[in-house]
PAFI-923206 format. One line per 10 residues: their letters; for each residue x, y, z of C-alpha. Coordinates in pm, 1 decimal. Each point is the difference from the previous one (the first is absolute). Example, Ala and Ser with C-alpha at 12.3 -4.5 7.8 and 13.67 -1.06 7.14 Angstrom:
<nodes>
AS> 1230.0,-450.0,780.0; 137.0,344.0,-66.0
</nodes>
This chain:
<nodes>
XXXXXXXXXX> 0.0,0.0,0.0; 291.4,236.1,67.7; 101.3,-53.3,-337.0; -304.1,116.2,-141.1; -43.8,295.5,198.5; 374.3,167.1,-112.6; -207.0,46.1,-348.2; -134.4,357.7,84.8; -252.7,-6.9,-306.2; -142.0,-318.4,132.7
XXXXXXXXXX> -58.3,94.8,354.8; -158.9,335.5,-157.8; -208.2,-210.4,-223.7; -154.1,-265.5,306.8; -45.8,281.0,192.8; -223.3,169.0,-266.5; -198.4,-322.9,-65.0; -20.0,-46.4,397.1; -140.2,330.7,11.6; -211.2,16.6,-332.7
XXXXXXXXXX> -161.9,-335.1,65.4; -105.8,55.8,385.3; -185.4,294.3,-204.2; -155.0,-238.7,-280.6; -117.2,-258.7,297.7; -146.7,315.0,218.9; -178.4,159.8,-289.8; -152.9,-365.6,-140.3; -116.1,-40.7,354.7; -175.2,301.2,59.6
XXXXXXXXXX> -120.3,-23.4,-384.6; -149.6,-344.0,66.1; -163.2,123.9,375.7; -107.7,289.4,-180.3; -241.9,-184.2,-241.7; -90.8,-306.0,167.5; -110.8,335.2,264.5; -176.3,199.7,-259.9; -144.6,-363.8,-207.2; -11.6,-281.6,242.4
XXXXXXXXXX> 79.2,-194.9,-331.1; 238.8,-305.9,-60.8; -41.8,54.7,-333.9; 101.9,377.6,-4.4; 264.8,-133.8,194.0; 109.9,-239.5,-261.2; -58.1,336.3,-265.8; 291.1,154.6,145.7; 229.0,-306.4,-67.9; -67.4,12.3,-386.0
XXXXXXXXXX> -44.7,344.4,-19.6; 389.8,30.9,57.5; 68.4,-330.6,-235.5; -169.6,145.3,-295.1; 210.2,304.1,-46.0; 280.2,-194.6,89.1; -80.1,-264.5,-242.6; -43.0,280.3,-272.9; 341.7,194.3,128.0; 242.8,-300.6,73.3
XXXXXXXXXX> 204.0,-85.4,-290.3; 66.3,469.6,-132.5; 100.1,-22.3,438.9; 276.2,-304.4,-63.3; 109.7,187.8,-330.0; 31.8,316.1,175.4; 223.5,-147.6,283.9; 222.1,-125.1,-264.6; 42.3,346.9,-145.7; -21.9,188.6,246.4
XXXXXXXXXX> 200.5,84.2,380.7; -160.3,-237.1,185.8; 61.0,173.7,335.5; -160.3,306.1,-113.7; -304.8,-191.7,-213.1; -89.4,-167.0,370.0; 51.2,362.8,154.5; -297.7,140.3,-244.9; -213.3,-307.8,119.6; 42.0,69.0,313.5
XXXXXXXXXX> -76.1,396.8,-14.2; -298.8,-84.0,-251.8; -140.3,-232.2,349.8; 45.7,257.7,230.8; -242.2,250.4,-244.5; -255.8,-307.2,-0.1; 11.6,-25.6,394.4; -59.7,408.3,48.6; -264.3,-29.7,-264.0; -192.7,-272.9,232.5
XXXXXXXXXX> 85.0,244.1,288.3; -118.5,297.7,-131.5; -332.0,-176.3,-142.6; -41.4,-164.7,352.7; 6.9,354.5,170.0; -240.3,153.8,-282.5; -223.9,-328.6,94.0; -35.6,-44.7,-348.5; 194.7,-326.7,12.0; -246.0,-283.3,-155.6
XXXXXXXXXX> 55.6,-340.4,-158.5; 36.9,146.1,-362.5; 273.4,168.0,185.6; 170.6,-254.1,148.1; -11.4,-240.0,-281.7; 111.8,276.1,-264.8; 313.8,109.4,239.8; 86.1,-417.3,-7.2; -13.4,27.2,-400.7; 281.7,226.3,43.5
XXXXXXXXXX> 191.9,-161.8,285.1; -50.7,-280.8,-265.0; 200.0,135.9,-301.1; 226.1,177.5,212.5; 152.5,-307.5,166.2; 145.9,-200.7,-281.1; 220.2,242.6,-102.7; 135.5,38.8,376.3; 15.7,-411.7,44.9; 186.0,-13.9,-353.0
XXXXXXXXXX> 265.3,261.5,144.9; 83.8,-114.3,261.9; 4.3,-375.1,-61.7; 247.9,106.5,-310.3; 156.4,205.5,262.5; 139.4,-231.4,302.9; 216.8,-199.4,-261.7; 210.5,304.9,-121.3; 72.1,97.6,408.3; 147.6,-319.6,114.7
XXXXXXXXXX> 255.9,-250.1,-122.4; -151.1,-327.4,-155.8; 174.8,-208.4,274.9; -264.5,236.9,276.7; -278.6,-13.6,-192.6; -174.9,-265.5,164.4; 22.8,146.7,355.2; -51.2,356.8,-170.7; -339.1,-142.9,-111.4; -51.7,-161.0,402.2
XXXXXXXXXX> 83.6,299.2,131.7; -245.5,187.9,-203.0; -238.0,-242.3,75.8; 78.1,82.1,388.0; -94.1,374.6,-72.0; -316.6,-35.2,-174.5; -95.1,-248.1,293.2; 96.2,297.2,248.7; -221.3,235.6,-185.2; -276.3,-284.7,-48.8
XXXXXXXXXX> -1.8,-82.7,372.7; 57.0,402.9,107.5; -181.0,154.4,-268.0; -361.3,-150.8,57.0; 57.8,27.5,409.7; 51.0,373.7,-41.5; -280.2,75.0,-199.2; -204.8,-216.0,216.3; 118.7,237.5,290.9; -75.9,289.0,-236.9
XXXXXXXXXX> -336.6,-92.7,-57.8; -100.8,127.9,354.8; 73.0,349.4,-112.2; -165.8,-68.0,-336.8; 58.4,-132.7,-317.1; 154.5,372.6,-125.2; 267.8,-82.0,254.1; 107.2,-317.8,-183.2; -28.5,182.1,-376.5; 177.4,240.0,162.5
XXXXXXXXXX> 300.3,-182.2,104.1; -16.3,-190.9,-333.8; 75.1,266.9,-205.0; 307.4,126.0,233.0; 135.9,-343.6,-29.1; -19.0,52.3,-345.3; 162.1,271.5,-24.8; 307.9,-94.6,172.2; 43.3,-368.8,-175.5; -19.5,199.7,-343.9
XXXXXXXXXX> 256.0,281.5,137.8; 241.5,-318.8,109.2; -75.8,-178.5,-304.5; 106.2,323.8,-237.8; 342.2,-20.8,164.2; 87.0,-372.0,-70.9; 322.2,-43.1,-242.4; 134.6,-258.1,-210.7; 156.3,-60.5,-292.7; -267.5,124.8,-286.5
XXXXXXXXXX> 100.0,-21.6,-356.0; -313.7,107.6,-256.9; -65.5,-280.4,-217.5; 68.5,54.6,-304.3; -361.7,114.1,-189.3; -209.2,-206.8,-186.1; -326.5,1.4,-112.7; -310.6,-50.2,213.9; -167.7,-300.7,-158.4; -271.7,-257.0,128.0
XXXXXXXXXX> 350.7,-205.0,10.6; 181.5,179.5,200.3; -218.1,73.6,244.8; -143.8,-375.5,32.9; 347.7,-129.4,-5.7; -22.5,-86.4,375.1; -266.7,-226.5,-38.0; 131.1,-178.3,-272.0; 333.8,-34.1,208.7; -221.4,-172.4,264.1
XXXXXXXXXX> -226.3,-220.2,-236.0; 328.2,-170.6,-141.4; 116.0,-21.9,341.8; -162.4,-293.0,210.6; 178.1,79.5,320.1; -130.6,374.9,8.0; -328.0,-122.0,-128.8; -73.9,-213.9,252.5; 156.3,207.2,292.8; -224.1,310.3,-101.2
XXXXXXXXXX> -322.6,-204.1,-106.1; 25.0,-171.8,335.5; -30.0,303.6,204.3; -276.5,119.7,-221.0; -225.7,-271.7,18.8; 117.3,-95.0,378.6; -115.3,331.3,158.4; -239.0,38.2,-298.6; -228.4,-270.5,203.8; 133.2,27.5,372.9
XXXXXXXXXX> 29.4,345.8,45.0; -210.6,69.9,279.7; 101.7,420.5,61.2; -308.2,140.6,-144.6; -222.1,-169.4,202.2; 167.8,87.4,337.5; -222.5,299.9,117.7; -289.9,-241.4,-40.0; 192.4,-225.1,236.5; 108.3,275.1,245.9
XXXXXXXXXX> -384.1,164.6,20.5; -183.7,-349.7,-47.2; 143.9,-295.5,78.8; 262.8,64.0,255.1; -114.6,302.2,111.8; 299.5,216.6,69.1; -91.7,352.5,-184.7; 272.6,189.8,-232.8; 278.2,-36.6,269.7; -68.0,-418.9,-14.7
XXXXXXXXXX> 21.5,79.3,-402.6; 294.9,185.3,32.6; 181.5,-285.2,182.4; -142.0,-244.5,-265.0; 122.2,138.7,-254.1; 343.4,38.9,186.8; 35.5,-375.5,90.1; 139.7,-147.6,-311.0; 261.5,239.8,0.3; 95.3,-114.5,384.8
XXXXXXXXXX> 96.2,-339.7,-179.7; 160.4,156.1,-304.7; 214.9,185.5,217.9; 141.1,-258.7,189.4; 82.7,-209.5,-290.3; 71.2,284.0,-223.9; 301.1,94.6,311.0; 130.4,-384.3,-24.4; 6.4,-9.4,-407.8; 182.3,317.2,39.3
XXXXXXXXXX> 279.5,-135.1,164.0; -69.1,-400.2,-116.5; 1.6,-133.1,-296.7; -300.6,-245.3,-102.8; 246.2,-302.0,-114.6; -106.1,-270.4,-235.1; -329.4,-107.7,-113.9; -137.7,396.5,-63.3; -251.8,-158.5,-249.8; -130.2,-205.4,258.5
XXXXXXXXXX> 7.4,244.9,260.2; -167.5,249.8,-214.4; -320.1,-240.0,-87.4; -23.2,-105.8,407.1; 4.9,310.4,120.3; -273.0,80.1,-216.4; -195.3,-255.7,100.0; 63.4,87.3,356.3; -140.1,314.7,-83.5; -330.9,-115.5,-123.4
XXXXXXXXXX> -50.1,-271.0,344.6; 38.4,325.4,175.6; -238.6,202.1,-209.4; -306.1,-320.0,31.4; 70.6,-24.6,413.7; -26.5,428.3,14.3; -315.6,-32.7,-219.0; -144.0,-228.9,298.7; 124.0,184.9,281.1; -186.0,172.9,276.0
XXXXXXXXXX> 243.3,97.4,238.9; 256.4,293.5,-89.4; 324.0,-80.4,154.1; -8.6,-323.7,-189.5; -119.5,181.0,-288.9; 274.9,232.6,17.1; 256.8,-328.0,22.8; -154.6,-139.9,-275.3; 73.9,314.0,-225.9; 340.7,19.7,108.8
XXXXXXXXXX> 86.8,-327.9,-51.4; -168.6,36.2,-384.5; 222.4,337.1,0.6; 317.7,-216.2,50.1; -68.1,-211.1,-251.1; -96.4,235.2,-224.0; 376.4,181.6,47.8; 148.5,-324.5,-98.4; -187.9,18.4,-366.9; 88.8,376.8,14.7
XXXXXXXXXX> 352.2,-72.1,24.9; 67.0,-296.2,-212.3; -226.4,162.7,-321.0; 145.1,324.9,21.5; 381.2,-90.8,14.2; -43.7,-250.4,-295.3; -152.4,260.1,-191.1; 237.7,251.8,58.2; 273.6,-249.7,-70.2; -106.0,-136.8,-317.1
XXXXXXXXXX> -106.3,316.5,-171.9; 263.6,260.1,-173.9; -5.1,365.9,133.0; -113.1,69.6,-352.3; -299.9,-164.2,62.1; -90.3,43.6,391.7; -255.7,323.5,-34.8; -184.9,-209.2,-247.8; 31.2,-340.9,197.8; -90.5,212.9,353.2
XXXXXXXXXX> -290.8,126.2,-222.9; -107.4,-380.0,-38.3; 60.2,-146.0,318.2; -134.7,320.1,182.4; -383.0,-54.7,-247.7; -19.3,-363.5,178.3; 72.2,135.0,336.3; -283.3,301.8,-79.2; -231.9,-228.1,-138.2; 76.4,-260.6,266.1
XXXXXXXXXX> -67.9,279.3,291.4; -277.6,205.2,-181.2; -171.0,-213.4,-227.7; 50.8,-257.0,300.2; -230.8,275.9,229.4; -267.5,-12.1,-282.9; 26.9,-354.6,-11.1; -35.6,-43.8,411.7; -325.2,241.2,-38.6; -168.4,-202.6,-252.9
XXXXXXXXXX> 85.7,-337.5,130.8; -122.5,169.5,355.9; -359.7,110.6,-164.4; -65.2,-370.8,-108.4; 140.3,-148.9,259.9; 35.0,160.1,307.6; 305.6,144.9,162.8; 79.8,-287.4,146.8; -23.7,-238.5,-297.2; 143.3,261.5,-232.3
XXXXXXXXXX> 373.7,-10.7,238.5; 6.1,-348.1,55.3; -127.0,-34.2,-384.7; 297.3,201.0,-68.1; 259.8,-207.0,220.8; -81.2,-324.1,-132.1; 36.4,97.0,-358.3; 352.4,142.9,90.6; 125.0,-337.2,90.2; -146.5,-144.5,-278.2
XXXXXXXXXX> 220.0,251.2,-211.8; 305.2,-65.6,184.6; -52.4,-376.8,-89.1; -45.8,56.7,-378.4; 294.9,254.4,-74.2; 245.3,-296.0,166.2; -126.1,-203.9,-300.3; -106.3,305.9,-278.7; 404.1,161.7,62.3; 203.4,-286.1,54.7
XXXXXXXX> 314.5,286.0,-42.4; -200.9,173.5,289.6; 20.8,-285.0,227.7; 340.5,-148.3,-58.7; 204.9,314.8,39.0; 202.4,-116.5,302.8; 167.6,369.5,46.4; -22.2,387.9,-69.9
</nodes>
């Protein structure tokens, strides 16, 4: 860890994404409170989810094309400063009281095609910070400060939600601000690319890179269609008010306990390395993650709900780890904005489209049934990709 932390530009650059994604958890919090408060709806609930994969869908492969071309340090810096204007909008609109579900769900359409272009920068990014031989527990240790900002980030603007939700937009937007000022100041060694022209080729060259690839294929599809069904996050403020009965503080600790467990393995990948058998690893862990998901789904008591989270959040850093180093790794700097473009459309539509899909499944069959609906399939998918990616499952290191 020492090591990593005598790169100045990559201690400025985790502690921009510490900071700028304790702001995206507070501000999805209070933006999911905020309608299920104003609708009482699951299924506007699952509307915010795709209203932020749509755009994203539309915006992902210009965003990896524009990290190739572009300083990536400053491309993630405009991100961030175009989030902080979305936050004071939903702040200023909250204080007018003319903050309504049109509102809401138009202000996700543009968190939606803002976020590619941020997730393609600074994916491309960590590479170009670090040397190769770090990479690996450069990618743990990022993992470590999302987790920090996943387990602080909701906490805080549960606290903050006892002065009102202003006071979490609020502190959003500062948070903002300051990742994007950090993020403008990160150096490395840019060279423009040479130019070329912008053709349907060019800019879908990523995905073509990962169709040919069956490693990458099945490391990103595996994510995708693992949270895709077990994702349980947008249906956690009907758990806090409903079933377990703990109010927006209980929701802010939900939606902190997954990051408890990422944390702790996140800290011991950061100084370990995960050995032989990654394939194998990567495929249990996901597995893991969807037992975890079905037993939450049934629980009734929140500390063991809580465990149960964590312990899928542990797992979960495993996949994290493993996907994201072999990606890196097996992709030219050439290519990474448009490969981070890729991988970063299956982790939107595996988190967003994932919230749609947890508020349909929850309209037709419950709440209940839709989570532990959602955790069975995800060991179901963890079983198939061991036989659909044989490349996958047979890599025995990074």
């Amino acid at each position: 860890m020492n090591a990593l932390l005598r790169h100045a530009s990559f201690t400025r650059f985790w502690a921009a994404r510490v900071s700028s994604i304790a702001a995206q958890q507070m501000l999805m919090l209070a933006v999911s409170w905020h309608m299920y408060d104003l609708t009482g709806s699951a299924w506007d609930l699952g509307l915010v989810g795709l209203f932020q994969f749509v755009p994203a869908f539309a915006t992902t492969f210009v965003a990896g094309h524009c990290a190739d071309r572009m300083h990536r340090g400053r491309l993630v810096a405009l991100c961030l400063g175009a989030q902080a204007a979305v936050a004071t909008l939903l702040a200023v609109s909250t204080a007018m009281h003319t903050v309504s579900r049109d509102v809401l769900l138009g202000l996700s359409l543009l968190l939606g095609a803002i976020r590619p272009f941020q997730m393609s920068g600074q994916q491309a990014l960590l590479p170009m910070l670090v040397p190769s031989s770090l990479l690996a527990k450069a990618t743990a240790l990022s993992t470590v400060g999302q987790q920090v900002s996943v387990i602080a980030g909701p906490a805080l603007g549960g606290l903050l939600f006892a002065v009102g939700v202003n006071a979490v937009y609020g502190t959003c937007a500062a948070l903002f601000c300051v990742s994007a000022a950090m993020c403008a100041f990160v150096h490395y060694e840019y060279v423009p690319p040479p130019r070329e022209p912008v053709t349907a080729e060019t800019i879908l060259a990523g995905l073509h890179f990962v169709w040919r690839n069956p490693l990458l294929l099945g490391g990103v599809s595996l994510d995708l269609f693992a949270v895709l069904f077990g994702g349980a996050t947008a249906l956690l403020p009907i758990y806090a008010r409903e079933i377990l009965q703990v109010g927006p503080q209980g929701l802010g600790l939900l939606r902190a306990a997954p990051a408890v467990g990422a944390l702790g393995v996140g800290l011991y990948l950061s100084r370990h390395s995960i050995g032989d058998g990654v394939g194998k690893k990567l495929l249990a862990a996901v597995a893991l993650y969807g037992v975890c998901i079905v037993a939450f789904g049934l629980s009734r008591v929140f500390p063991v709900s809580l465990l149960l989270l964590a312990i899928a959040g542990g797992a979960d850093t495993v996949s994290v780890v493993v996907r994201q180093t072999l990606v890196q790794l097996e992709t030219p700097d050439r290519m990474r904005g448009r490969v981070a473009a890729v991988n970063g459309l299956f982790i939107g539509a595996s988190n967003q489209l994932g919230e749609f899909e947890s508020g349909v499944a929850a309209t037709a069959l419950g709440v209940v049934g839709a989570v532990v609906f959602g955790g069975c399939a995800t060991i179901l998918v963890s079983i198939a990709w061991s036989q659909l990616f044989k490349p996958l499952a047979q890599r025995e290191t990074l």
